[in-house]
C-alpha positions, 0 to 999 in steps of 0.5 A: 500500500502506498501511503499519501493521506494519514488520519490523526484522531485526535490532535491533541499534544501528541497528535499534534507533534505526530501530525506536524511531522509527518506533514514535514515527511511530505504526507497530506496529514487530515483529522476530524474535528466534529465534536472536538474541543476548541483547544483541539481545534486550535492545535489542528489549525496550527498544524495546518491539518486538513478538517475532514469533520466526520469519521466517515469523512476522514475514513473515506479519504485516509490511507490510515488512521492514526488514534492517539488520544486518552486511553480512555476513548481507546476502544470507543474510538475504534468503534467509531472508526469501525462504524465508518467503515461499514458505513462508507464501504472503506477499508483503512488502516486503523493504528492504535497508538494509545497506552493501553493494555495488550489484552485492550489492544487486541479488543480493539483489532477484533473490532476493527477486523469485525468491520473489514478493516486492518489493525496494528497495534503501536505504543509511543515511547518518548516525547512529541516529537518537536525540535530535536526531541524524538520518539519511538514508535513500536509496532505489532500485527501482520501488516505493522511493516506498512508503517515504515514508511513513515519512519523518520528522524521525528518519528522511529518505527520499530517492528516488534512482531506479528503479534496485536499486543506486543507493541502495547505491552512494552509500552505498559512495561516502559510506562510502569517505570517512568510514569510510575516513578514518577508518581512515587517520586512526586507522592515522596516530595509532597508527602516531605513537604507537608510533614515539615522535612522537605528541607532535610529529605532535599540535602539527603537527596542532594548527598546520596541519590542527586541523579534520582531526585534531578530525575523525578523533578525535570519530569514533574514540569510537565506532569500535572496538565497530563495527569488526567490522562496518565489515570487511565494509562495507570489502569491499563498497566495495572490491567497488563500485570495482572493479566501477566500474573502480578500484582496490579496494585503498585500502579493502581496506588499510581492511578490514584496520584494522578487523580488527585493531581488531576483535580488541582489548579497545576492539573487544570491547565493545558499543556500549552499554558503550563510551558509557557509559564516555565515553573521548576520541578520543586515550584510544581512539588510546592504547589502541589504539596499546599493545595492538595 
């Protein structure tokens, strides 16, 4: 299949990123947008994304289709797109790019093959793609090879497998790590601050584990307008180690920080206000620790 027209739904942070560049790698990037939020109308237009308006519509014109979106909207997203499908007669490529679970994802490809159409399943590793930052994106399934060319310096295609879940899953076990950390680290600071010992705890840390803290802070900047999303992503890896055999309630603790992170004025905020106010990691920790 040659690949010229690619459906972002939606373009949102990510999206947004993933959609600029692969407008620089010269496809004609399209989203639909009926329905959306005025934020991600804005991002869209910024990126010079072609409105299609409907599912049917971008279905109808798109060679694949990109979801990249709340995990949460995984699966009713892949109903919408399967629903277009069977609507307009065609047959796209549907990636799934979200962090879900291997057993999710593969829920997702029964649906889309239910509608006639071809699923791969892809997990994102690293930041949007913008400036010098670049991802990865790990792709799984019989025809994940078709994504490749799509690869670029922005955005590096890794095949995994043959297997729907495979991608999903080492997305899970990466996440568990960094955004689990995370969660950890940031519940470790607030907790030191509101029981008086942030000061002490921060030169203890500064002595022994400085790489760990320094760690944990440069990645709190842009946490909190993200929490909300990391709720679900928190439930899907959750879901993963417990269908591998292991506890789940290591990242349901995780789910249940972001929560309550989500709910602040710091979680309130868009990703795009929270970079142009430029707050440190102990600023967002302060903050934090004396509003929750």
């Amino acid at each position: 299949m040659k690949i010229q027209n690619i459906g972002i739904i939606s373009p949102g942070d990510m999206g947004q990123a993933v959609a600029q560049t692969l407008k620089t790698s010269g496809f004609a990037v399209h989203t639909a947008l009926d329905g959306r939020s005025a934020r991600t109308k804005a991002l869209a237009r910024d990126a010079g994304l072609n409105d299609c308006g409907s599912m049917q519509n971008v279905v109808t014109t798109c060679d694949i289709l990109l979801s990249i979106l709340n995990p949460a909207a995984a699966v009713d997203n892949a109903r919408a797109a399967a629903a277009a499908m069977q609507a307009t007669g065609r047959r796209c490529v549907f990636v799934d790019c979200n962090a879900i679970a291997p057993q999710t994802a593969r829920e997702i490809d029964a649906i889309i093959r239910a509608a006639g159409g071809e699923c791969i399943d892809a997990g994102i590793i690293g930041p949007p793609p913008r400036g010098k930052a670049g991802m990865r994106m790990y792709v799984s399934g019989p025809q994940a090879a078709q994504l490749m060319p799509l690869s670029s310096a922005g955005i590096n295609i890794r095949i995994l497998s043959e297997r729907i879940g495979d991608a999903s899953a080492i997305k899970m076990c990466y996440a568990s790590y960094t955004k689990g950390a995370v969660a950890l680290g940031v519940e470790m600071l607030m907790a030191a601050r509101r029981l008086g010992v942030d000061a002490a705890l921060d030169r203890e840390l500064q002595q022994s584990a400085a790489d760990n803290r320094q760690w944990v802070l440069s990645r709190t900047t842009v946490m909190p307008p993200k929490a909300h999303r990391w709720v679900p992503e928190m439930l899907e890896i959750a879901k993963t180690f417990e269908g591998a055999g292991m506890t789940p309630r290591i990242l349901l603790g995780a789910a249940d920080m972001y929560e309550m992170i989500a709910q602040t004025a710091l979680g309130q905020e868009s990703p795009e206000e929270a970079r142009a106010r430029g707050r440190d990691g102990q600023t967002v920790i302060n903050d934090l620790a004396d509003r929750i």
